[in-house]
N, CA, C and O of each residue as an XYZ file, in Angstrom:
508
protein
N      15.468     22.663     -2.853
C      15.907     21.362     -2.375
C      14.930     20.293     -2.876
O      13.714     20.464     -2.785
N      15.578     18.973     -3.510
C      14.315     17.680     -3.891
C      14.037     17.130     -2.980
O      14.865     16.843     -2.116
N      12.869     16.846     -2.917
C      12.058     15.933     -2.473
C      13.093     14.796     -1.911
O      14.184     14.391     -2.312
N      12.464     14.549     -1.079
C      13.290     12.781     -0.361
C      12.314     11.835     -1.247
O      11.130     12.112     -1.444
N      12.847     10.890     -1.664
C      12.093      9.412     -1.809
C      11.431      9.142     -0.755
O      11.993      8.913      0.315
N       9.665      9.129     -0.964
C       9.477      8.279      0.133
C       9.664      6.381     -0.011
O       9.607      5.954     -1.164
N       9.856      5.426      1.026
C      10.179      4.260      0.682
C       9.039      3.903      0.791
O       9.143      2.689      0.614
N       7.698      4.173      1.010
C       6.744      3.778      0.753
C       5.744      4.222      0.129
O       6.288      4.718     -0.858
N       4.440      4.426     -0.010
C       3.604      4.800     -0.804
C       2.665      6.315      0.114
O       2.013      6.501      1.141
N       3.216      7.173     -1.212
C       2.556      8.584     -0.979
C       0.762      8.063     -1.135
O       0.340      7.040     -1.673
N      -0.026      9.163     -0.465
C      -1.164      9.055     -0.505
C      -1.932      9.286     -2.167
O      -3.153      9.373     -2.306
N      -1.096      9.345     -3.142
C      -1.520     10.098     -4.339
C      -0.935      8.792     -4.826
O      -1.510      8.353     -5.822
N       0.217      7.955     -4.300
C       0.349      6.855     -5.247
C      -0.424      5.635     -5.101
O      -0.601      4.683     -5.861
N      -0.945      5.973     -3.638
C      -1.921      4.776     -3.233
C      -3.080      4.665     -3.951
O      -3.296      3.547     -4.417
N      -4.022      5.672     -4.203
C      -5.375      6.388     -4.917
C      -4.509      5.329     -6.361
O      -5.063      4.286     -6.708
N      -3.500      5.665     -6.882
C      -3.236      5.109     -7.915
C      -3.262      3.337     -8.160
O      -3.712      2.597     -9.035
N      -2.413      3.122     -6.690
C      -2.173      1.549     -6.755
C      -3.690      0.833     -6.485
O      -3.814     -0.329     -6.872
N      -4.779      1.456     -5.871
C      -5.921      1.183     -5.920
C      -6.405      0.660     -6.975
O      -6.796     -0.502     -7.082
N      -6.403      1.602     -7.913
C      -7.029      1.807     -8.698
C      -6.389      0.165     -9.705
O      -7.129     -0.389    -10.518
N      -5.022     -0.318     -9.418
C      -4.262     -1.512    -10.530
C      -4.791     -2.321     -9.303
O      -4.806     -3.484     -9.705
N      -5.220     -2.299     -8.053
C      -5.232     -3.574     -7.930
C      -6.631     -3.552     -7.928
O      -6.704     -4.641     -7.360
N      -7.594     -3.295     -8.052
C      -8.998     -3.619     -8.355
C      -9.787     -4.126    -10.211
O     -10.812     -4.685    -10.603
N      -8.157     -3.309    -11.048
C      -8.677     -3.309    -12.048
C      -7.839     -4.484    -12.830
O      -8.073     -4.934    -13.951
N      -6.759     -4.862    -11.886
C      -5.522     -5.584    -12.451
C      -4.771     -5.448    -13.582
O      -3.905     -6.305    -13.755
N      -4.944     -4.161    -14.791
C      -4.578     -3.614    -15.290
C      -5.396     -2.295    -16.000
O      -6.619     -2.198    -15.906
N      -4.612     -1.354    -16.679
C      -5.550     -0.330    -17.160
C      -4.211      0.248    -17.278
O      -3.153      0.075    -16.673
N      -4.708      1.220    -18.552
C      -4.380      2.693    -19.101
C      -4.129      3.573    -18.186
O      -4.774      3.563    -17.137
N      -3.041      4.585    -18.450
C      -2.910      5.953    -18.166
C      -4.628      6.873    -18.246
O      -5.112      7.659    -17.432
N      -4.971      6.555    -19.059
C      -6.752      7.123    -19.209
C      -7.921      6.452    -18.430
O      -9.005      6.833    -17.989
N      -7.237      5.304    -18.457
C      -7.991      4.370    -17.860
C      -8.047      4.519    -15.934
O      -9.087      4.325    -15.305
N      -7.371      4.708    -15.601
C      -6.276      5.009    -13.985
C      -7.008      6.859    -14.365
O      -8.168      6.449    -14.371
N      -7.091      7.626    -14.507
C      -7.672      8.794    -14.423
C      -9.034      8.712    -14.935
O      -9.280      9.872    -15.267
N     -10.009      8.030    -15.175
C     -11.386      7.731    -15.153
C     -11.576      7.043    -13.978
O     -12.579      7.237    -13.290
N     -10.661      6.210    -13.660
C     -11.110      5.573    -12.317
C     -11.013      6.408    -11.050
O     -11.904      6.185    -10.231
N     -10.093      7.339    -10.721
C      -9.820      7.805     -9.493
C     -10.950      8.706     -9.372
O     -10.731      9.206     -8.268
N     -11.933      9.189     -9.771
C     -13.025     10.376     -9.277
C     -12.589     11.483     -8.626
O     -11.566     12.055     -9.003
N     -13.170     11.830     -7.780
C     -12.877     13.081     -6.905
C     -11.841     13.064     -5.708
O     -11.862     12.340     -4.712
N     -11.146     13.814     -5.975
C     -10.425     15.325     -6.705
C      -9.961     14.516     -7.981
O      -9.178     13.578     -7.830
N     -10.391     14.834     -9.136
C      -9.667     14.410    -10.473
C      -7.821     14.702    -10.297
O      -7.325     15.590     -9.604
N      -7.160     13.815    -11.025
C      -5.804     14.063    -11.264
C      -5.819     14.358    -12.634
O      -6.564     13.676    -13.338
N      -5.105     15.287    -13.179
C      -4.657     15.602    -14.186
C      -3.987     14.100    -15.739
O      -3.823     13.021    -15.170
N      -3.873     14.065    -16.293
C      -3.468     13.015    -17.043
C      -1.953     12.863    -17.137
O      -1.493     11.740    -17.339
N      -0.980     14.132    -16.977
C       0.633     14.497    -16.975
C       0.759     13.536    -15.536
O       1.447     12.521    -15.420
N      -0.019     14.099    -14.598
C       0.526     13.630    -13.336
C      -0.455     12.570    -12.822
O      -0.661     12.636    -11.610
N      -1.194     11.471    -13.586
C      -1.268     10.057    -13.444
C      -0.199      9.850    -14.016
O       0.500      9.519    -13.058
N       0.532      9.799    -15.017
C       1.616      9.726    -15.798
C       2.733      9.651    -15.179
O       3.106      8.642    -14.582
N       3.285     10.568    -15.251
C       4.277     10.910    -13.882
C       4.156      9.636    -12.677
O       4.823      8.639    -12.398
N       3.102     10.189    -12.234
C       2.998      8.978    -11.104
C       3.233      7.684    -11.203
O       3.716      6.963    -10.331
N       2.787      7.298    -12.592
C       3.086      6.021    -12.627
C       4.390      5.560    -12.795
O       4.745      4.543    -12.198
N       4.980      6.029    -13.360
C       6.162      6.176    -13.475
C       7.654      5.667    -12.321
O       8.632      4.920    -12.347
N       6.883      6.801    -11.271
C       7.567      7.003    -10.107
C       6.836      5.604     -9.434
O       7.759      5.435     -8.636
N       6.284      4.928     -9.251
C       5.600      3.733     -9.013
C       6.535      2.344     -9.575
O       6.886      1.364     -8.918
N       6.806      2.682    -11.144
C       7.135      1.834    -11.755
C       8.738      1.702    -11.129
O       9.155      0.578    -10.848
N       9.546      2.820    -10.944
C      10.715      3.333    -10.656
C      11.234      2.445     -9.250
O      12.347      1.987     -8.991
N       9.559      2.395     -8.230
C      10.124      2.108     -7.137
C       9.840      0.344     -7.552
O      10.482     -0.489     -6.912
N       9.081     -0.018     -8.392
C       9.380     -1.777     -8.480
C       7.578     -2.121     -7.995
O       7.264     -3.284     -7.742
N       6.622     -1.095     -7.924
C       5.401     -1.183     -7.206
C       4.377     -1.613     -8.852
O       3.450     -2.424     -8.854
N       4.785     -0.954     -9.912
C       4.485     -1.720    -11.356
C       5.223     -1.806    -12.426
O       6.351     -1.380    -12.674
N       4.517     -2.364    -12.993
C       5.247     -2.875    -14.801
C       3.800     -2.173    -15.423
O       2.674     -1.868    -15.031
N       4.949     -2.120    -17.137
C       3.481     -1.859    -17.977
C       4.278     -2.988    -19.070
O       5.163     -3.837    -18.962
N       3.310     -2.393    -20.282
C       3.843     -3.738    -21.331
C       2.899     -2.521    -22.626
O       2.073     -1.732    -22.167
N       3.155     -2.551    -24.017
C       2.485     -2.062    -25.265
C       1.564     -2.383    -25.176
O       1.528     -3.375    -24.449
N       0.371     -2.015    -25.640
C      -0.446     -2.340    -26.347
C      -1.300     -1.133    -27.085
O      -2.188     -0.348    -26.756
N      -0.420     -1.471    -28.436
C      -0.896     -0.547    -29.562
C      -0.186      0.769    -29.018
O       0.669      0.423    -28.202
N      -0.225      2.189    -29.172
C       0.226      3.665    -28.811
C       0.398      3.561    -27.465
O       1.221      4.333    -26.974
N      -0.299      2.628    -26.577
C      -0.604      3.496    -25.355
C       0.523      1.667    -24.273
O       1.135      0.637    -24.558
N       0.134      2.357    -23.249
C       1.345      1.656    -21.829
C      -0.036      1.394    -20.854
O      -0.679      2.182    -20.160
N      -0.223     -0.278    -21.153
C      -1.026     -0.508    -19.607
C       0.196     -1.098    -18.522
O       1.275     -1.685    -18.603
N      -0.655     -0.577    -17.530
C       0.079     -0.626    -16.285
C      -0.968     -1.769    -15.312
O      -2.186     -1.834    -15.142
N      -0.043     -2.410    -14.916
C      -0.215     -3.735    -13.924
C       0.660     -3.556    -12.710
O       1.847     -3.270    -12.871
N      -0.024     -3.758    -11.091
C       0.948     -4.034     -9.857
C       1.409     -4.865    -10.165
O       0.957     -5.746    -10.896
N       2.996     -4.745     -9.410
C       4.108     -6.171     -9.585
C       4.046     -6.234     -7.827
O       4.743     -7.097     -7.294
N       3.461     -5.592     -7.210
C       3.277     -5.574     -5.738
C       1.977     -5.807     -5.166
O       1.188     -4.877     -4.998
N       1.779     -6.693     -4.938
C       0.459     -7.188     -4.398
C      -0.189     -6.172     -3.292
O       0.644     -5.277     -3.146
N      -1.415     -5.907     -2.381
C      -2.034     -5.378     -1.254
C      -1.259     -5.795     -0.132
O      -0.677     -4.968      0.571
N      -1.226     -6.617      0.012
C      -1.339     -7.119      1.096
C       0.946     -7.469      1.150
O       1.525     -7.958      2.120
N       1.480     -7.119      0.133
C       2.820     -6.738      0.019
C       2.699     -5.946      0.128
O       2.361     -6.024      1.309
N       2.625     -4.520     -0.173
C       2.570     -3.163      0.173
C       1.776     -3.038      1.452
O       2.038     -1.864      1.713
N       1.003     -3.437      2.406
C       1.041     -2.969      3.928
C       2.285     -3.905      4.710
O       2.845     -3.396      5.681
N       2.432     -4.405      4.542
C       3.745     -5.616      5.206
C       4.573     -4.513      5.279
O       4.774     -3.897      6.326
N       5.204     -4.161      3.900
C       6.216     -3.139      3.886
C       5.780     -2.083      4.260
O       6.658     -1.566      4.950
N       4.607     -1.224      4.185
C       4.820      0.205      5.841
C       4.908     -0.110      7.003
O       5.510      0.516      7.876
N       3.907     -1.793      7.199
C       4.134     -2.562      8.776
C       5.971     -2.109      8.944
O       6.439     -1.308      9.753
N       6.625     -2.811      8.038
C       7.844     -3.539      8.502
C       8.531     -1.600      8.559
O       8.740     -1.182      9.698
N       8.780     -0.736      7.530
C       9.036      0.670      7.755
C       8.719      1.271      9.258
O       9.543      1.608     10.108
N       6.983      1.310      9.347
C       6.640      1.937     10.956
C       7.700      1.758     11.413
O       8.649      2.541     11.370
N       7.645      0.228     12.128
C       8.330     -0.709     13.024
C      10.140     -0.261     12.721
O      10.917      0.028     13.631
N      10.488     -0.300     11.308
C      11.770      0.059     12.075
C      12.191      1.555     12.566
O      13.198      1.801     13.230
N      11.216      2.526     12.106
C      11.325      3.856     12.100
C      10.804      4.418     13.766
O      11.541      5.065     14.511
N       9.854      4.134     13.992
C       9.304      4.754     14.333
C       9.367      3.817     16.191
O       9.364      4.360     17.296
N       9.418      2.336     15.854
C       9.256      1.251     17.179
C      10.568      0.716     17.424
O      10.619     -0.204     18.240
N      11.882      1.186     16.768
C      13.208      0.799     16.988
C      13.203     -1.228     16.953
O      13.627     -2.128     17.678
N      12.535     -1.125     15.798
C      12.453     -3.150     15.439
C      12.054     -3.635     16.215
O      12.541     -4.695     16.610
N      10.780     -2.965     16.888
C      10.247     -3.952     17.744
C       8.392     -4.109     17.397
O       7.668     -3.154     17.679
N       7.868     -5.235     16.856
C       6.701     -5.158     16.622
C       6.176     -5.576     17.900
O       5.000     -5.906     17.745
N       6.445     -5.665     18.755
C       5.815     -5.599     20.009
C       5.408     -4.350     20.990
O       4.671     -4.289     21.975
N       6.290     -3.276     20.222
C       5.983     -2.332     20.835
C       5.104     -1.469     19.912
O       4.660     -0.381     20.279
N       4.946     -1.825     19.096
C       3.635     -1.242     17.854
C       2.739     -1.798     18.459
O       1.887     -1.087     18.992
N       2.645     -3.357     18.574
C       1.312     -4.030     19.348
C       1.137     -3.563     20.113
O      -0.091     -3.499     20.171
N       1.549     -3.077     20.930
C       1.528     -2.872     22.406
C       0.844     -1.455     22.532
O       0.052     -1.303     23.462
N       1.095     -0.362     21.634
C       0.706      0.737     21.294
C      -0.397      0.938     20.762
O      -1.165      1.897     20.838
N      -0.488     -0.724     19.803
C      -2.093     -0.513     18.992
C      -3.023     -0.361     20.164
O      -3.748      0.614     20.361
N      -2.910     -1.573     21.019
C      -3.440     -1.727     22.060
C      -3.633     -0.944     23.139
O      -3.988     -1.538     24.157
N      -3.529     -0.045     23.187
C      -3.300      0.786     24.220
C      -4.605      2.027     23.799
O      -5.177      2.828     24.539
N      -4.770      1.758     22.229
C      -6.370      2.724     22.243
C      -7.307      1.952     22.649
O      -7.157      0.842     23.159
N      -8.258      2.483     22.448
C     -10.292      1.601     22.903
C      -9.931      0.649     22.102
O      -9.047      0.801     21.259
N     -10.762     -0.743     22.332
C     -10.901     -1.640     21.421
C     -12.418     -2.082     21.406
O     -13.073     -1.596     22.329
N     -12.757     -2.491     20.977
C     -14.363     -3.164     21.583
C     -14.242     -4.540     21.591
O     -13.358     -5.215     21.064
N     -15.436     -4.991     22.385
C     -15.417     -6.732     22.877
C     -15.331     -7.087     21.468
O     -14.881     -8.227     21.356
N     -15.523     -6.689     20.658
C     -15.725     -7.902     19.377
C     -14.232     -7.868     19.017
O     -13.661     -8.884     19.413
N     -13.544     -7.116     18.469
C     -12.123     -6.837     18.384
C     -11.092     -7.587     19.434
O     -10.067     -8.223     19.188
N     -11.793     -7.257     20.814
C     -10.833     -8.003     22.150
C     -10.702     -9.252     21.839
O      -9.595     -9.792     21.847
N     -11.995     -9.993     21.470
C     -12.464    -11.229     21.569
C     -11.214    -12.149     20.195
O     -10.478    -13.128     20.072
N     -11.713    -10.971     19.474
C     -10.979    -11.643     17.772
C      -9.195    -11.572     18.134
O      -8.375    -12.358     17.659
N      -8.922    -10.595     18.949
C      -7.328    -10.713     19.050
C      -6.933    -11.708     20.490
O      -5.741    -11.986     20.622
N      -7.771    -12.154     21.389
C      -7.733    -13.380     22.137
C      -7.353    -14.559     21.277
O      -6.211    -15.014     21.198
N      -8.332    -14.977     20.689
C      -8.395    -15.932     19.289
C      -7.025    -15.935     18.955
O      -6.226    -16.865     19.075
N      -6.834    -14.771     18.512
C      -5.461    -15.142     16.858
C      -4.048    -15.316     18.642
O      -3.147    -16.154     18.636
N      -4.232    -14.536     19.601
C      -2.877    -14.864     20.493
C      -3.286    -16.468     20.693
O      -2.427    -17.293     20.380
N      -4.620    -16.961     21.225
C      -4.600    -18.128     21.932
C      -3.908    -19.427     20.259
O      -3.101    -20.356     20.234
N      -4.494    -18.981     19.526
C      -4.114    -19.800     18.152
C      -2.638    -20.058     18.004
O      -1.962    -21.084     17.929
N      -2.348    -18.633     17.986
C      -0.553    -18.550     17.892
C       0.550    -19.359     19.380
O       1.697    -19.788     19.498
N      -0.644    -19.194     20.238
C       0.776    -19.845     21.861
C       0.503    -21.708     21.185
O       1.467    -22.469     21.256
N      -0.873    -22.238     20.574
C      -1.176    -23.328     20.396
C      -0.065    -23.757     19.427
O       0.555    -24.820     19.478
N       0.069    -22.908     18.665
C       0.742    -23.505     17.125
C       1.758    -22.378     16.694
O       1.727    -21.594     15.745
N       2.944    -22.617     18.021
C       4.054    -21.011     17.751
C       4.435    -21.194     16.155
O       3.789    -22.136     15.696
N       4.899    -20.859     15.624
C       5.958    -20.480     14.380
C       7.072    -21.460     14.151
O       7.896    -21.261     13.258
């Protein structure tokens, strides 16, 4: 039986997308010098990228023999979208009940203090 698509990012494609958004572009050789330990093979950076490119997460473009690869998905676009996945999967569309859950582990005063802030900010200046 195949594999399901995941709609978001496997832990092996993340190590990858790391690696484009720190470097903002690079090689297939280039993306397997960067990842270190546990080395990936060069077929399956390859592969991977691929399946990356497939889901709309990069582009590449020539240069000379070889395919650099660039995110077309920003950081901070790719957590939005597992935010927004969790939430519909897992919290039935409710980000209040994710909040509500975050909240519900330890927090410490410095953390309490910083999410006072961003609620008191947000009742000041709703949306």
């Amino acid at each position: 039986m195949a594999r399901r698509k995941s709609p978001t990012l496997t832990e092996a494609e993340l190590r990858l997308m790391d690696v484009l958004w720190s470097r903002h572009d690079a090689t297939v050789s280039d993306v397997v010098e960067a990842l270190g330990d546990p080395p990936l093979a060069y077929n399956t950076v390859l592969t991977t990228l691929r399946i990356l490119e497939k889901k709309g997460y990069v582009k590449h473009r020539e240069a000379g023999r070889a395919f650099v690869y660039a995110a077309r998905v920003g950081r901070d676009e790719a957590r939005t979208s597992v935010i927004d996945y969790v939430v519909s999967r897992f919290f039935d569309n409710s980000p209040r009940a994710l909040m509500l859950k975050l909240l519900d582990g330890e927090i410490d005063e410095r953390d309490a203090k910083r999410i006072r802030a961003l609620l008191d900010a947000r009742t000041e200046n709703p949306r």
